[in-house]
N, C-alpha and C positions, 0 to 999 in steps of 0.2 A: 319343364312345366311347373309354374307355382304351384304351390302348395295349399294358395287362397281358394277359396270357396264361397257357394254364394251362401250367407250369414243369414241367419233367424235371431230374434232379441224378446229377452223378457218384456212386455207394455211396464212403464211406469205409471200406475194409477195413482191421480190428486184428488185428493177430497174437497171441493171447494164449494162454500156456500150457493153459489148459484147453480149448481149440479144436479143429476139426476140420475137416472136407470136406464136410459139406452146404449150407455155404451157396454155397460157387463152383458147387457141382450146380443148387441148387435155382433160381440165381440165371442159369444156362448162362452164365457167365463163364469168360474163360484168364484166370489169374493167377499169377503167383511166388510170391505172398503163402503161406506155409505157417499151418498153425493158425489160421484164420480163424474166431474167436470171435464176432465181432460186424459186420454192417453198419451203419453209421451211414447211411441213407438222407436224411433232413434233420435237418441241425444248423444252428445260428447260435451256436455254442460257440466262442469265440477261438483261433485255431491249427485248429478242425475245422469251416468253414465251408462246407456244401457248396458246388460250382459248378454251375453251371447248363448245361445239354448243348442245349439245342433255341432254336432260334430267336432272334429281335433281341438278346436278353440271353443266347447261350451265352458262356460264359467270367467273368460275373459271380458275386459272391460273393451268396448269399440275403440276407446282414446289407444290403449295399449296396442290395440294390431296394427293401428296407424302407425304408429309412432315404430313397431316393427316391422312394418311394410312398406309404410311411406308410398311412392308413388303406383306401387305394386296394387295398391287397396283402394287409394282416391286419386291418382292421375297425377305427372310431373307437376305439372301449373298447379292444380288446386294446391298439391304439397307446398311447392314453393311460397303460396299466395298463404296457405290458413296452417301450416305445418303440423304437432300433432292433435291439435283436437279439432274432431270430423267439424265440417262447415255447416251442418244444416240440423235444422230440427223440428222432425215430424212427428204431429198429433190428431188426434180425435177430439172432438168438442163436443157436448151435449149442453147447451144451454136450456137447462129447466126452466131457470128464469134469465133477467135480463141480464148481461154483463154491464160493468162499468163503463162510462165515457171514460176513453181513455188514448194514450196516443205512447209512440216510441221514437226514441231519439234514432238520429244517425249513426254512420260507423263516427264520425267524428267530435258527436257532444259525447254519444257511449264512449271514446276513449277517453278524454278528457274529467270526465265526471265519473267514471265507474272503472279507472285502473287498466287500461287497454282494453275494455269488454266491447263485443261488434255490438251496432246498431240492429233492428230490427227493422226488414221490411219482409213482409208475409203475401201468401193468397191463399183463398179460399174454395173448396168446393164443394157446395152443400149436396150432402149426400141423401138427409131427410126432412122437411120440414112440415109442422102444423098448419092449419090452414090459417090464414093471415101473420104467419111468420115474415119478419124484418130484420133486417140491418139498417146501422146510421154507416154513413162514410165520405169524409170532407165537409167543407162549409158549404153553405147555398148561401149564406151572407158573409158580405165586406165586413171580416173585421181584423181590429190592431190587436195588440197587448192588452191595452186597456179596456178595453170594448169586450175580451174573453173574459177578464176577470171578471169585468161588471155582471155577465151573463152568468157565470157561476158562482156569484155571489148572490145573484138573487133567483138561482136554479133552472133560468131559462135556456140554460147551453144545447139545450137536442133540441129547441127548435129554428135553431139557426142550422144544424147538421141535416145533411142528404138522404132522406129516407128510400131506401127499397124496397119493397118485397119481394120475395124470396120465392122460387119452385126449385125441386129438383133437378138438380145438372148447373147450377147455376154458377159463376166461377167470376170473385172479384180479388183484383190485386192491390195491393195497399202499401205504397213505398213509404217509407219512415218518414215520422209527420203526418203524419194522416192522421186525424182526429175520428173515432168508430166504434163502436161496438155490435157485438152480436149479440140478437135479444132473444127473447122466450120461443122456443119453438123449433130453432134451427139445431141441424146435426151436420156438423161439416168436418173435411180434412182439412186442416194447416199445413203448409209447408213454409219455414222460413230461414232465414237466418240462426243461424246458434247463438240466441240471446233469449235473458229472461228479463229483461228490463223493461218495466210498464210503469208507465206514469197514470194514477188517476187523476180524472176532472172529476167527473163526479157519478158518485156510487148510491143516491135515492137516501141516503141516512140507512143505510142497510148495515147492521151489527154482523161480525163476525162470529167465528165461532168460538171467541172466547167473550160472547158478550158485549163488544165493544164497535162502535163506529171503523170502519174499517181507515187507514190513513191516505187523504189523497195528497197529491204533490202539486198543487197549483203553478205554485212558481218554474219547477223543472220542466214540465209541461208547456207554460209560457215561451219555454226558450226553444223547446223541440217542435212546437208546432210548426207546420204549412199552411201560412193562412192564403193563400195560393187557392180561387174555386177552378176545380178541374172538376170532369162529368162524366170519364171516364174509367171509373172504379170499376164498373162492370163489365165483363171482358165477352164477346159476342162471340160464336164458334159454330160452326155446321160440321158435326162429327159423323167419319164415315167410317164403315166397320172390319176391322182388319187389316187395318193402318194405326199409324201413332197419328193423332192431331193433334197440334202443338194449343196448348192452355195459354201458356205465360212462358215469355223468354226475355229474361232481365239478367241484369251482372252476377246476379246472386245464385240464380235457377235457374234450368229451362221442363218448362210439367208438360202434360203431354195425358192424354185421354186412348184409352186403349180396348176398344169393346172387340172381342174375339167368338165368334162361330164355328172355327176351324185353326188349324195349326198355322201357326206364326212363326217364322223364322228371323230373327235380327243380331244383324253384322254392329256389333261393337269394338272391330279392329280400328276405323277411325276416329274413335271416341276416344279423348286424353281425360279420361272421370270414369268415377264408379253409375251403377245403375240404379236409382230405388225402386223399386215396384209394390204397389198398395194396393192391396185386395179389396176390391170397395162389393163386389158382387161374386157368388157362385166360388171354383176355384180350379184351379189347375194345377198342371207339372211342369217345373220348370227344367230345361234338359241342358246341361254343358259337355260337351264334351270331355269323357275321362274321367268327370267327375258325379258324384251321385246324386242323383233324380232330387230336388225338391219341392214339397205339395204346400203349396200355398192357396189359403183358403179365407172368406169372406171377414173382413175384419185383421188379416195376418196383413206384415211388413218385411220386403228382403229387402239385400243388401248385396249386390252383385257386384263383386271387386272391378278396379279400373283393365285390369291384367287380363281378364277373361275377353276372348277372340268374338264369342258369337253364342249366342241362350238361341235354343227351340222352345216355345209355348204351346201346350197342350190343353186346349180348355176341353172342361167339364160343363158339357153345355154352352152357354152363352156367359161367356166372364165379362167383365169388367175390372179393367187396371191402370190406376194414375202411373205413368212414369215420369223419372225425374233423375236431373242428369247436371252437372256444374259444364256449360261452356268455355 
């Protein structure tokens, strides 16, 4: 029997100008950290490596047990395909105020332009929002190269973008190229790619926190966009309780909605990938075989190695849990 275990990670907290206080709430965390934008719950991002908090491997880096486990930890193919640093990276959002227009390149301008780095395609699942909270995502207008610049040079670029509003439970996928942003109000999960690469359009004349205009990238932007109108951003689901219902299943992910009343059993022997599971409500126990009980709770993130045969769930009341798995 492995030696792997399902993994707990320190949150990486960012302080970013458009931030706020629901995530230290939502998360029951003390922290200095002001403007808490984003949690980075698992990254294998260079410089944002989570560590590891529970058991034989606390203090270790996620890149490092891959890279000692290999297939043992994220599955022969994903190994093969993304080798040691983990494929995906999941976060917490609190937009206090609006984020920037902004868009991500492919896996193939990201290697070209950024040294082999992946491209970014992301989804979404808002877990809180204010009342008339939005997202932008895609064009609702025909346009070229030209035609975007014109539009961000004379600041009218969000209203040629696809407006939403937003309720709870709501869940959009956003393939690279996607021109979006999340605006004031919303609190969601990101699940994406292992990438930090953000191109802005434009950011309102919003100073930084060191005083300054923040820098957007016009041009890079120009090259990564989809000017491609598609309408389907927003991903439709009828969630039924005690089952996995599949969210989004793309090359990259497959996510998966997991609301539990009672004990849950699932067979992970024909799964060639690791498991995430995201505490979005309430919390439970997770049970492995051989291996010791772990309580995951509202706000917490595991890490269920590829290697493990089959987890019991235990809810505490009525939980809720994103899962998420590499195909």
């Amino acid at each position: 029997m492995s030696k792997l275990y399902t993994l707990k990670f320190k949150p990486i907290l960012k302080s970013i100008v458009w931030g706020g206080e629901k995530i230290a709430k939502y998360k029951n965390i003390s922290t200095n950290i002001h403007n808490i934008g984003e949690s980075w719950e698992i990254s294998g991002l260079e410089g944002n490596e989570s560590i590891v908090t529970n058991g034989e491997y606390a203090g270790e880096s996620i890149n490092s047990l891959v890279s000692k486990f290999k297939e043992d930890l994220v599955g022969k193919a994903v190994y093969n395909k993304t080798g040691d640093q983990f494929p995906l990276l999941i976060k917490f959002i609190d937009a206090h105020s609006d984020l920037s227009i902004q868009v991500h390149p492919n896996d193939e301008m990201a290697k070209s332009k950024h040294k082999g780095a992946k491209g970014k395609t992301e989804m979404w699942y808002v877990m809180d929002s204010d009342k008339d909270a939005h997202i932008f995502a895609g064009f609702k207008e025909n346009l070229n190269k030209d035609s975007y610049v014109k539009r961000v040079e004379d600041k009218s670029i969000s209203s040629a973008i696809q407006r939403y509003n937003v309720k709870n439970g709501d869940v959009f996928f956003l393939p690279a190229g996607t021109v979006h942003t999340i605006c004031a109000g919303c609190f969601i999960v990101e699940i994406q790619q292992s990438s930090d690469i953000t191109y802005r359009i434009y950011d309102y004349g919003r100073l930084g926190f060191d005083g300054k205009e923040r820098e957007l990238h016009t041009d890079l932007a120009k090259e990564a966009i989809d000017f491609t109108i598609h309408n389907d951003y927003k991903k439709e689901y009828s969630p039924i309780s005690n089952k996995l219902n599949t969210l989004i299943d793309c090359p990259y992910f497959t996510s998966s909605l997991l609301e539990l009343d009672k004990e849950f059993t699932q067979d992970l022997s024909q799964i060639d990938s690791f498991e995430i599971l995201i505490c979005l409500e309430s919390e439970a126990i997770i049970q492995e075989r051989g291996k010791e009980d772990i309580h995951i709770k509202q706000g917490e993130t595991v890490l269920i190695p590829a290697c493990c045969q089959a987890i019991n769930i235990q809810p505490k009341g009525k939980v809720k849990l994103i899962s998420c798995i590499i195909r």
